[in-house]
C-alpha positions in Angstrom: 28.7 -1.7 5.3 26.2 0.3 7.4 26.4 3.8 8.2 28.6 5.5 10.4 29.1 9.5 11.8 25.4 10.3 10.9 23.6 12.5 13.0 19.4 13.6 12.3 19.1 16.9 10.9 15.8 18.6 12.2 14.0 20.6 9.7 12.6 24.1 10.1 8.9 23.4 8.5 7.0 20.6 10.1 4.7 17.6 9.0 1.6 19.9 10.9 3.0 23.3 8.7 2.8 20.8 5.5 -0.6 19.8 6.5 -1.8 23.4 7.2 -0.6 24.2 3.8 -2.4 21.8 2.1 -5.6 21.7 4.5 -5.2 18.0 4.7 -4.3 15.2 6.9 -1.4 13.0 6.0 -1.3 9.1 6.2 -0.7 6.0 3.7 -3.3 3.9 2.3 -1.6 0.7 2.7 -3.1 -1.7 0.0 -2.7 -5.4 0.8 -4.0 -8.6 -0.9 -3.5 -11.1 -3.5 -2.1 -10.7 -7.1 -5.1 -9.8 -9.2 -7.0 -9.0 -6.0 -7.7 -5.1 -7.6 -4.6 -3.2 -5.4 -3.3 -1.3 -8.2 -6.9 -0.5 -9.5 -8.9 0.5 -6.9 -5.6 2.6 -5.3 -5.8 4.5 -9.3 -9.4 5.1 -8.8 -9.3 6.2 -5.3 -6.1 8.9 -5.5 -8.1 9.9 -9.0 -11.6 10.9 -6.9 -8.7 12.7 -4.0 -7.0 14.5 -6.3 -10.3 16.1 -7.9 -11.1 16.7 -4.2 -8.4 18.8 -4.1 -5.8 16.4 -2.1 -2.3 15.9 -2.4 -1.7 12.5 -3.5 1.4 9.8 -4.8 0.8 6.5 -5.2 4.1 3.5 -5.0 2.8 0.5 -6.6 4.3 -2.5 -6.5 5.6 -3.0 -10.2 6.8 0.4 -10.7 8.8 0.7 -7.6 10.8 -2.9 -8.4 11.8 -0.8 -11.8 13.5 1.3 -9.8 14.3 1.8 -5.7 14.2 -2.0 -5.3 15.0 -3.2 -8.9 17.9 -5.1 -7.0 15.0 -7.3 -4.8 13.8 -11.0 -5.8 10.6 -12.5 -4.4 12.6 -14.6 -1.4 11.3 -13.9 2.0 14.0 -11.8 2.9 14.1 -9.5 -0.4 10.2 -9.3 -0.1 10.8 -8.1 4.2 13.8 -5.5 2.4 10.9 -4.5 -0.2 8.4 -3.8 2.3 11.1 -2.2 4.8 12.0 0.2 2.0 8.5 1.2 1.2 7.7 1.7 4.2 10.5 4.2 5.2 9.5 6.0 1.4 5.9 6.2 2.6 6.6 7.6 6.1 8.2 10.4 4.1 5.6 11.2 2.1 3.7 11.5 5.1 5.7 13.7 6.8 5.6 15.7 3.2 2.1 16.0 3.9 1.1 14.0 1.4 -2.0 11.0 1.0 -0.1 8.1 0.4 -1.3 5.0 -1.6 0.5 1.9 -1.6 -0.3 -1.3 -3.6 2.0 -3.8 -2.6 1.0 -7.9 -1.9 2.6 -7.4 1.3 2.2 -10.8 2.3 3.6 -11.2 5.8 1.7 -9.3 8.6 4.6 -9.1 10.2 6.0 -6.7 7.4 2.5 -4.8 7.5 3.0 -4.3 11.6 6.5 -2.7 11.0 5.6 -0.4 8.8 2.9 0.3 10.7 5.1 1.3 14.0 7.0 3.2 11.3 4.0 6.0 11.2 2.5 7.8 14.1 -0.7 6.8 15.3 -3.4 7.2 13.0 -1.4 7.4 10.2 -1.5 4.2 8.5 -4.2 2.9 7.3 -4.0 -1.2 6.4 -6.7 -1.3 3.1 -7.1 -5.2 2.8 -8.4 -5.9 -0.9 -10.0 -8.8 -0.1 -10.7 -11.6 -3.1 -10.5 -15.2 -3.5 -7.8 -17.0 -4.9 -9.7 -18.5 -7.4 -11.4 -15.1 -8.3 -7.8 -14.0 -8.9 -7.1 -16.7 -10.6 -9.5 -16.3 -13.3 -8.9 -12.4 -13.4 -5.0 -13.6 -13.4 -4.2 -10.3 -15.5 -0.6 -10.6 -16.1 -0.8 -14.5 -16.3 1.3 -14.8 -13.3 -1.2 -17.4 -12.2 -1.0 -19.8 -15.0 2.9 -19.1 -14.7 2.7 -20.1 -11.4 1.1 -23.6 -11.8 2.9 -24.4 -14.9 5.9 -24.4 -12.6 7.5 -21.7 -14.6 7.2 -19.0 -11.2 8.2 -20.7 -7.3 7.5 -19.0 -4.6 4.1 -17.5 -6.2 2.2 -16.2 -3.2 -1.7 -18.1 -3.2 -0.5 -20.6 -4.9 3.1 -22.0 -3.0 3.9 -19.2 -0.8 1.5 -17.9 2.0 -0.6 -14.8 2.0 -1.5 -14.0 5.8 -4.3 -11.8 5.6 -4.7 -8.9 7.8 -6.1 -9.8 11.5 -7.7 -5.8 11.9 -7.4 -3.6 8.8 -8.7 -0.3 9.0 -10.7 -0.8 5.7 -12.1 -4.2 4.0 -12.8 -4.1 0.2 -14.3 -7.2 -1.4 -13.3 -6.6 -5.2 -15.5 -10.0 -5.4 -18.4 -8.6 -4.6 -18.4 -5.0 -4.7 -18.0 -2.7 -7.6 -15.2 -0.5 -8.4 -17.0 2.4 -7.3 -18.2 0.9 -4.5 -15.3 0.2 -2.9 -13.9 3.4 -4.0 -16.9 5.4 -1.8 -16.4 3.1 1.1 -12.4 4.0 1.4 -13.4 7.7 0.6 -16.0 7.4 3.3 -13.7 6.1 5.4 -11.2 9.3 5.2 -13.8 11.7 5.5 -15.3 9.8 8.8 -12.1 10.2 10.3 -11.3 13.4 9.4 -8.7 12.9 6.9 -10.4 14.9 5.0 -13.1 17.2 4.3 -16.4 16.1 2.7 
């Protein structure tokens, strides 16, 4: 069933009020690469050094959200499309809320990544690809999903038998390979204040 006899509801306090309120831009970090690649840890460290700053911040990781919103999702292509479709409609609220968005999600179709992308005004998603190799993963491999994976015991996996297509023009390029923690923390922060997110 979809939904019938709705009608949009404009509110009285706008996305440009919110933002004048908390002296911020709004947009989502959209964090993007393989399991293991860093998502989760560099998105932690990065809303950590915004909200000292002073910025209002969520982060919806990829784990936590499948406990809840999307606990009904598998890993098939379509439930992964649905997962990303979701979080992509959740993040586009925060960002009307006014609020720095983080995401950490494999995201592995840039197809997905483009449509959430169209979701947001322009200039207001920011594609974050945490770039790392699959066999730098694969020795991180911090839940074991890797080994999992090979022993046969996870189909589907994505790096191992399912695709990752990596981002063709992302705003921001991390390589949790090569750079440190903080590195690649300063060069997203960097990033933000460049473009006038936010203030330096």
């Amino acid at each position: 069933m979809k939904s019938t006899n709705i009608t949009w509801h404009e509110a009285q306090v706008t996305k440009q009020d919110r933002q004048s309120l908390t002296k911020h831009k709004s947009a989502v970090l959209w964090f993007t690469g393989l399991s293991g690649a860093g998502k989760s840890t560099v998105s932690v460290a990065v809303e950590k050094e915004l909200h000292q700053r002073g910025i209002h911040t969520y982060i919806l990781d990829g784990d936590n959200v499948r406990h809840g919103l999307n606990k009904n999702l598998g890993f098939s292509p379509e439930d992964r499309t649905e997962n990303i479709r979701r979080i992509g409609e959740v993040s586009k609220l925060f960002v009307d809320a006014g609020v720095v968005t983080l995401t950490a999600f494999i995201s592995p179709y840039r197809e997905d990544r483009d449509m959430v992308r169209e979701l947001n005004n322009e200039g207001e998603f920011i594609e974050v690809y945490v770039k790392c190799s699959v066999d730098e993963c694969e020795k991180r491999d911090p839940k074991g999903l890797y080994k999992k994976a090979r022993a046969g015991e996870i189909k589907g996996f994505t790096g191992i038998d399912a695709p990752y297509e990596a981002p063709e023009n992302p705003e921001i390029v991390v390589e949790t390979d090569k750079q440190s923690l903080e590195e690649s923390v300063n060069q997203i922060i960097n990033y933000l204040i460049e473009k006038n997110y936010i203030n330096a």
